[in-house]
C-alpha positions as CSV (number, residue, x, y, z in Angstrom):
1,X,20.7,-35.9,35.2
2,X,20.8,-37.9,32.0
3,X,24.1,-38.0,30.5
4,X,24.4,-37.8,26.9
5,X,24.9,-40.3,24.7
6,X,27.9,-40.1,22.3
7,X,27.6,-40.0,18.7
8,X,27.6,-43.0,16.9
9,X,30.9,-44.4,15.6
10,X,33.8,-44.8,17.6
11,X,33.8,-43.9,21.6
12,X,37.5,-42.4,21.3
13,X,36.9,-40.3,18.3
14,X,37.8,-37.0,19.7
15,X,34.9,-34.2,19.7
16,X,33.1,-31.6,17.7
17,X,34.3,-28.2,17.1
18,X,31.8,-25.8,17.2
19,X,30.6,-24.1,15.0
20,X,29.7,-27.1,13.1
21,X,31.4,-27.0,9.3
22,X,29.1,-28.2,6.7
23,X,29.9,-31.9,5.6
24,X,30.3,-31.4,1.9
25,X,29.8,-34.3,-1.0
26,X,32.3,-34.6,-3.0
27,X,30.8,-32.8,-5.8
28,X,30.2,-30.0,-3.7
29,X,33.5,-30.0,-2.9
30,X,34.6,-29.9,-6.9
31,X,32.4,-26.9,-7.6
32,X,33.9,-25.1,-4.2
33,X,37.1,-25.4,-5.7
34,X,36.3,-23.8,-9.3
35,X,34.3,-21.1,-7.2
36,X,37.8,-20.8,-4.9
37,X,39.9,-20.6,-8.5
38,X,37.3,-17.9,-10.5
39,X,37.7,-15.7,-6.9
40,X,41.6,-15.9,-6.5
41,X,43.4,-12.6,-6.5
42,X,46.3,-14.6,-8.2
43,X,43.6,-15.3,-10.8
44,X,42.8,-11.4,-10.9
45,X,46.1,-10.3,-11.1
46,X,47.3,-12.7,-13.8
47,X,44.0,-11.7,-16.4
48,X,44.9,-8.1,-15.8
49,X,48.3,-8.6,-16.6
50,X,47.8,-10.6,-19.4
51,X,45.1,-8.5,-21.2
52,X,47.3,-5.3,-20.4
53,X,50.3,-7.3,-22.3
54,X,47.9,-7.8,-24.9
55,X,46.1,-4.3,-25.1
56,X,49.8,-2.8,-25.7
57,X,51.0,-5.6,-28.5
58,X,47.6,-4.6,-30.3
59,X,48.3,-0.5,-30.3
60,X,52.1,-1.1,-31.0
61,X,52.3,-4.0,-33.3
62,X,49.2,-3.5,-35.4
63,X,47.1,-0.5,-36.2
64,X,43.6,-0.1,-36.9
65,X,41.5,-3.2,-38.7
66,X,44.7,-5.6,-38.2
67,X,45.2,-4.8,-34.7
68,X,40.9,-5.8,-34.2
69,X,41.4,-9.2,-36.2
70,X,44.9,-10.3,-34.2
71,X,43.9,-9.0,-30.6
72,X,40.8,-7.0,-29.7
73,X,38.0,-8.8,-32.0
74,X,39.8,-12.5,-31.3
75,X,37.7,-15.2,-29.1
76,X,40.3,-15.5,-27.1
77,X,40.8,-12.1,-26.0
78,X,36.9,-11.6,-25.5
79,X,37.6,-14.7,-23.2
80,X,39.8,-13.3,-21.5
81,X,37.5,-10.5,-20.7
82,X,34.4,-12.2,-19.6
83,X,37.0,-14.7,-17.3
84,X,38.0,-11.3,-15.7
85,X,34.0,-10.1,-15.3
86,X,33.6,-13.6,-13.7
87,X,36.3,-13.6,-11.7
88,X,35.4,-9.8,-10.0
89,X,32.3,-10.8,-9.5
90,X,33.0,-14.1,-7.2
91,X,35.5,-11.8,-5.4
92,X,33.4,-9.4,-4.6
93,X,30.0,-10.7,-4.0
94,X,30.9,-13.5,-2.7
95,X,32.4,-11.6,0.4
96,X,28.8,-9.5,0.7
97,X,26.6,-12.5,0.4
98,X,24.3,-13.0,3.2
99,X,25.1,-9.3,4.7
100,X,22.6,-6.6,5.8
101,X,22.2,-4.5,3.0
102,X,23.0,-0.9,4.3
103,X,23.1,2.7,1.9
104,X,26.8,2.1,1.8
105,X,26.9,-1.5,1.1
106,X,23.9,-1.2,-1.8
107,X,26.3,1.9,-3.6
108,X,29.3,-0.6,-4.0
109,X,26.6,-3.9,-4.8
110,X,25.6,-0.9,-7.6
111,X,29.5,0.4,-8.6
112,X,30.5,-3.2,-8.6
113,X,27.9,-4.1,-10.9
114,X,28.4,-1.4,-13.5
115,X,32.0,-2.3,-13.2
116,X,30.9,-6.0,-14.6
117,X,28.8,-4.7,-16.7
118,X,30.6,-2.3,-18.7
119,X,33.2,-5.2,-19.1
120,X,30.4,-7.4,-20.7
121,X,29.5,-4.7,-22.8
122,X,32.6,-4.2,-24.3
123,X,32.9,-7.9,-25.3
124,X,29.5,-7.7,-26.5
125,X,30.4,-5.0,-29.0
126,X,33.8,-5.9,-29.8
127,X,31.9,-9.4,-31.3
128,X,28.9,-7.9,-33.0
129,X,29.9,-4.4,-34.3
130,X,29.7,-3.1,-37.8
131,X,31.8,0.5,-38.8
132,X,31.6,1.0,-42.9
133,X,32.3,3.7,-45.2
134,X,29.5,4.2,-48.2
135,X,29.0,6.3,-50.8
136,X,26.4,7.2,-52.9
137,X,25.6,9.5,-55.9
138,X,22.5,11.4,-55.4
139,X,19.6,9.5,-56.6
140,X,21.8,6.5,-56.4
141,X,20.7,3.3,-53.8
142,X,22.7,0.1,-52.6
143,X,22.1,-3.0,-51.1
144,X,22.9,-2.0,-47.5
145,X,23.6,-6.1,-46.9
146,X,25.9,-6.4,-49.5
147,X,29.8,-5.8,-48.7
148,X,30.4,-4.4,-52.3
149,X,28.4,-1.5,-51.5
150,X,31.1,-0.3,-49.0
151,X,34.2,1.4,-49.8
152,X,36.0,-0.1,-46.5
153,X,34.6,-1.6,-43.0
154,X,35.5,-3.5,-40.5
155,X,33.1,-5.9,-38.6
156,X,33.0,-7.9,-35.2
157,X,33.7,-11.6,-35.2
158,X,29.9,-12.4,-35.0
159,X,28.5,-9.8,-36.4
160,X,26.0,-10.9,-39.9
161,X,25.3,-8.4,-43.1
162,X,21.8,-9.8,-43.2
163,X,21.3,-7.7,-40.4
164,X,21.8,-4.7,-42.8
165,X,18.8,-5.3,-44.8
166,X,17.1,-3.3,-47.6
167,X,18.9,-0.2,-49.4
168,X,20.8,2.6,-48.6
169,X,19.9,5.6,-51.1
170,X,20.8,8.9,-51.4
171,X,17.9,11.1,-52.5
172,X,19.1,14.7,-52.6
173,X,21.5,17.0,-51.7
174,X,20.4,20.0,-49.9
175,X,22.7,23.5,-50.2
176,X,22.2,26.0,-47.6
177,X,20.5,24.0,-45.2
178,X,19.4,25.8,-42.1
179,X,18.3,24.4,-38.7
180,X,16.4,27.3,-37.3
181,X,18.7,30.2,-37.8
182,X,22.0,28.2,-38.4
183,X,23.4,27.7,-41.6
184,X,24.7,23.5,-41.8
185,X,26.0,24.2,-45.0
186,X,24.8,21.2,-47.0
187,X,22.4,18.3,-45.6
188,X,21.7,15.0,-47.1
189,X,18.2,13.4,-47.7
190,X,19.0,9.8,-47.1
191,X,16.3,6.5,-47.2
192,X,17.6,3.5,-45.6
193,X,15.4,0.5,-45.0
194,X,13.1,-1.6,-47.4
195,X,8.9,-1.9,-47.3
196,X,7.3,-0.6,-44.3
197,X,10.6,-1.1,-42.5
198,X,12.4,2.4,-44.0
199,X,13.9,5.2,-42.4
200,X,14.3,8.8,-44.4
201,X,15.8,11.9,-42.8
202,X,18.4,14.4,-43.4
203,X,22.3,13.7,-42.4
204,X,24.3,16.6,-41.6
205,X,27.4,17.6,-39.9
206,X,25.6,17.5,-36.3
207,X,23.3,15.4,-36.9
208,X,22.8,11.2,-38.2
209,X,20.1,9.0,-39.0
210,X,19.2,6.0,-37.2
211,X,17.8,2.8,-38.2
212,X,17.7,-0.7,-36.9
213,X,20.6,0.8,-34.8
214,X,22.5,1.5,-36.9
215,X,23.9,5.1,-37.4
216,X,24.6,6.9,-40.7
217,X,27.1,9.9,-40.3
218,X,28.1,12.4,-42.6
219,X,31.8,11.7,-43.3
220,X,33.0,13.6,-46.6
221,X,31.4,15.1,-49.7
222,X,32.0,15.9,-53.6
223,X,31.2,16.2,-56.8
224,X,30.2,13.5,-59.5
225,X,30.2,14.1,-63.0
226,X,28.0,11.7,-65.5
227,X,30.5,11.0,-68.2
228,X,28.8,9.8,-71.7
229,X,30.4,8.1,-73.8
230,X,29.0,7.9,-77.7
231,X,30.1,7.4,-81.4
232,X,30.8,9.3,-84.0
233,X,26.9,9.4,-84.9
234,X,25.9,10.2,-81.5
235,X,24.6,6.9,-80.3
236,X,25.5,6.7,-76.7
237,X,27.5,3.4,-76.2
238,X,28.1,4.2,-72.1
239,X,27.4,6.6,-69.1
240,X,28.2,6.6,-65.4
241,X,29.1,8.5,-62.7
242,X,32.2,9.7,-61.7
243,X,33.1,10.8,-58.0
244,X,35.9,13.4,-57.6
245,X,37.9,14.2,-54.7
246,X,38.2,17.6,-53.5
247,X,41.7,18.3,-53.3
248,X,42.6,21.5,-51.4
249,X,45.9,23.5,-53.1
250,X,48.3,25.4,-51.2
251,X,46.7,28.6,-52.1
252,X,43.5,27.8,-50.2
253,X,41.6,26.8,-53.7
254,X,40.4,23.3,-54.1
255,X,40.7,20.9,-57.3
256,X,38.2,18.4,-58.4
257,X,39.3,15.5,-59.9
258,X,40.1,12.0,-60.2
259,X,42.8,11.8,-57.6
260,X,43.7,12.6,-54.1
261,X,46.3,14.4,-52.1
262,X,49.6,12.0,-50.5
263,X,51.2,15.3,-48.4
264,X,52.2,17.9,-50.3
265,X,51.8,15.9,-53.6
266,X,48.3,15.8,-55.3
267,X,48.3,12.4,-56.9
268,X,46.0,12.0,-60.1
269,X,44.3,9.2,-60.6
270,X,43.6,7.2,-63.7
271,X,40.1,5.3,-64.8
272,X,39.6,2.8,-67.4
273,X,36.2,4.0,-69.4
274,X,34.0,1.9,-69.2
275,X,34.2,1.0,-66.2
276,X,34.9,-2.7,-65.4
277,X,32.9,-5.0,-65.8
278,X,32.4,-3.2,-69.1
279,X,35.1,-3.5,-71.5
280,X,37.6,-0.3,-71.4
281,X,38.1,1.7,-74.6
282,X,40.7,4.0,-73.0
283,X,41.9,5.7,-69.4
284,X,40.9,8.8,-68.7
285,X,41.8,11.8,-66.3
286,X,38.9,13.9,-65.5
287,X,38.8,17.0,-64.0
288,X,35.9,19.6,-62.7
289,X,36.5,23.3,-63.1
290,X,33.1,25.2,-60.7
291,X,31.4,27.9,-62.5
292,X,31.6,31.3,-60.3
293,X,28.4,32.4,-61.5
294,X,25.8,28.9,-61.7
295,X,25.6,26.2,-59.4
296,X,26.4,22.6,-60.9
297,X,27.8,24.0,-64.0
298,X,31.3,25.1,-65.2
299,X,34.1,23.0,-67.1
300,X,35.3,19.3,-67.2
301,X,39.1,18.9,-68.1
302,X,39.7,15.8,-69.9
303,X,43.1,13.5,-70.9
304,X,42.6,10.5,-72.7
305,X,45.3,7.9,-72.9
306,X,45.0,4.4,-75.2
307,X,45.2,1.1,-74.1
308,X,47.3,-1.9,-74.3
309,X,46.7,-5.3,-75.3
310,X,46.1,-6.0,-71.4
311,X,44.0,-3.1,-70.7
312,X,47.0,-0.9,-69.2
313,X,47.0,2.6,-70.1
314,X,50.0,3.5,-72.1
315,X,50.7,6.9,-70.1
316,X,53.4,8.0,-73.0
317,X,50.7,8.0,-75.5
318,X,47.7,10.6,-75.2
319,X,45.2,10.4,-76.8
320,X,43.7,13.7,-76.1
321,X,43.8,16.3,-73.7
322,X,41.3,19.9,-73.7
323,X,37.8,21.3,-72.3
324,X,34.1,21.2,-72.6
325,X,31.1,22.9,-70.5
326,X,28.8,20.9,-68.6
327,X,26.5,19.5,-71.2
328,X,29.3,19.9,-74.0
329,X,30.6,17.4,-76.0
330,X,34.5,16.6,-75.9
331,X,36.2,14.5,-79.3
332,X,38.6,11.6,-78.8
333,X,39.3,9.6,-81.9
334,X,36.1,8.2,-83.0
335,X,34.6,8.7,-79.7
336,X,32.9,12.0,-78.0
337,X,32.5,12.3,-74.1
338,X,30.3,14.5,-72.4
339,X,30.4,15.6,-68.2
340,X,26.2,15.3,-68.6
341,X,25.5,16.9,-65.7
342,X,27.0,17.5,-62.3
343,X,25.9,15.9,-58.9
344,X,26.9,15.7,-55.8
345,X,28.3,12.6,-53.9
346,X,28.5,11.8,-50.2
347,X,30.4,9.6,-48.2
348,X,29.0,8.2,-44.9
349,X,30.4,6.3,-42.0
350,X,27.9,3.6,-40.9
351,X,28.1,2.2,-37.2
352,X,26.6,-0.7,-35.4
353,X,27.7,-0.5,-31.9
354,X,24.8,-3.2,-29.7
355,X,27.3,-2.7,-26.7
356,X,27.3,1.3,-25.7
357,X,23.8,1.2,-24.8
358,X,25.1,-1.1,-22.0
359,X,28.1,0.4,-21.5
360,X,26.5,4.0,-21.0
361,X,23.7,2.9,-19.0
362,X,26.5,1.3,-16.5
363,X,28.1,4.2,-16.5
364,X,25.5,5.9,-15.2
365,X,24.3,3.2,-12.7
366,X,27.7,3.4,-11.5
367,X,27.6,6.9,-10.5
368,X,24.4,6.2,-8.6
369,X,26.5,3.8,-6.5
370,X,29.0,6.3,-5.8
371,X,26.3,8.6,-5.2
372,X,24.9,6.1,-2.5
373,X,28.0,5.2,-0.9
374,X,29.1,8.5,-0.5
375,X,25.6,9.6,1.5
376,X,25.8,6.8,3.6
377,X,28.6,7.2,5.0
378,X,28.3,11.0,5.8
379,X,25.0,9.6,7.5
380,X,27.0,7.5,9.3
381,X,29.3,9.9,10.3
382,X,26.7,12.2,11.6
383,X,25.4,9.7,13.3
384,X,28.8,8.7,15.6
């Protein structure tokens, strides 16, 4: 019998172990170590502690748009995020790799999965969304891309307004709508888009239009009166639309006007007429009394107050104060005003949101996995 010859290198090195380890280069063993880092529990536990601290500083110490640009909408915190994806999945499929994939083993691949996913699909939304407030006058149309156009919004750290492209316009106002037999109340004929590329449908309290992703919601509604504003020989010098707020009283009744309600305190509010970037002649209050009998018609309340030398409204000085129908003039001075006509106003939330898709689609994958598990191992069972 032939004896076998010794491995090459020293006689008295001492002998193989078996199984054989695998002999790494040294820049295998760099990237084992960053792989051993990304799937520590230590590594785990420290992300979830940190982004839990963080979650609670961001619903404590700032609210609402603030809280999004210190915390939740930050690089740092999305980082944060994907780290912790990146870390779950090293720990957990790195412990299934190279295993027979079983009924029970594919439903946690699949939970685990959703579990990473819905994490990337929260970072991916928290950079690129888009939640605005815009309103519109019937008839009336703004650029959608332009950040003028919106009374308020709040966007993600990458998100781009070129992606809003075209106009938003608000064609009609519908009273009475009915879907089938139900009564909405009022709908909205609404025409976002530009060219071949436009979207028109009706927004109503259970239902939004969608375009490009994004969603248009109904949000609030009033009325607008188109105030006219002409000399002494009736030449009109000015006219534009002015929304009111529907203020409810505490008898149940609501107000129209020019102001809003702080509590228990309606709070009128003043305009300079013209409106900027026109030069102002004088502030006014204005008010809309319905008619009982005639849709879009009825009275508009006026109180006129001058100016200073610095455009500020001298409150203890007015100018004017009385009534006029819809259509009817209203003398201040050397000036008349008219309330036109009456139309109505809308106010809709728009919302980008490129991460639920993910993130409901997961959540749905993630039952499956459940599902799976679940069957598999009362197979198993039944099998024992």
């Amino acid at each position: 019998m032939n004896e076998s010859l010794p491995p090459p290198g020293d006689s008295e090195s001492e002998p193989e172990v078996f199984p054989l380890g695998p002999r790494y280069h040294p820049i295998h063993k760099f990237t084992r170590s960053i792989y051993d880092f990304l799937a520590s529990s230590r590594l785990a536990m420290l992300l979830l502690v940190t982004i839990l601290l963080c979650c609670i500083s961001g619903v404590t110490l700032w609210r609402g748009v603030e809280a999004g640009r210190m915390v939740f909408g930050t690089l740092w915190f999305n980082a944060l995020l994907v780290l912790l994806v990146v870390n779950i999945a090293c720990c957990f499929f790195g412990r299934i790799w190279g295993r027979r994939i079983t009924v029970v083993s594919l439903g946690m691949i699949l939970f685990h999965l959703c579990f990473v996913s819905i994490l990337l699909g929260v970072v991916y939304n928290s950079l690129f969304y888009f939640r605005g407030n815009i309103r519109l006058t019937e008839g009336e149309s703004l650029p959608s891309g332009d950040p003028l156009s919106y009374d308020s919004f709040e966007q993600g750290r990458l998100f781009k307004f070129a992606r809003l492209r075209g106009e938003t316009t608000l064609v009609k106002m519908h009273s009475d709508y009915k879907v089938g037999s139900v009564d909405m109340r009022s709908a909205y004929e609404v025409a976002v888009g530009e060219g071949d590329n436009r979207t028109k449908g009706m927004v109503y309290i259970t239902h939004k239009l969608s375009h490009n992703g994004f969603d248009y919601f109904n949000d609030r509604e009033g009325y607008s009166l188109l105030l006219v504003l002409s000399d002494q020989l009736g030449r009109t010098l000015y006219g534009g639309h002015i929304p009111l707020q529907s203020i409810r009283q505490k008898d149940g009744n609501f107000k129209y006007s020019t102001g809003y309600r702080d509590g228990d305190i309606v709070r009128q509010d003043i305009i300079l007429f013209p409106v900027p970037p026109e030069k102002p002649l004088m502030a006014v209050q204005l008010g809309y009394v319905l008619s009982k009998v005639k849709e879009r018609a009825g009275e508009a309340e006026f109180e006129l107050f001058p100016l200073d030398g610095g455009g500020k409204p001298l409150f203890d000085k007015l100018l004017a104060k009385g009534k006029a129908p819809i259509g009817g003039q209203f003398t201040a001075g050397d000036y008349h005003l008219s309330a036109a006509e009456v139309r109505y106003w809308v106010g809709m939330t728009v919302r980008y949101e490129p991460g639920k898709p993910v993130v409901l689609a997961s959540l749905w994958i993630g039952l499956g996995g459940m599902v799976l598990t679940t069957v598999g191992r009362m197979l198993r069972g039944r099998r024992r």
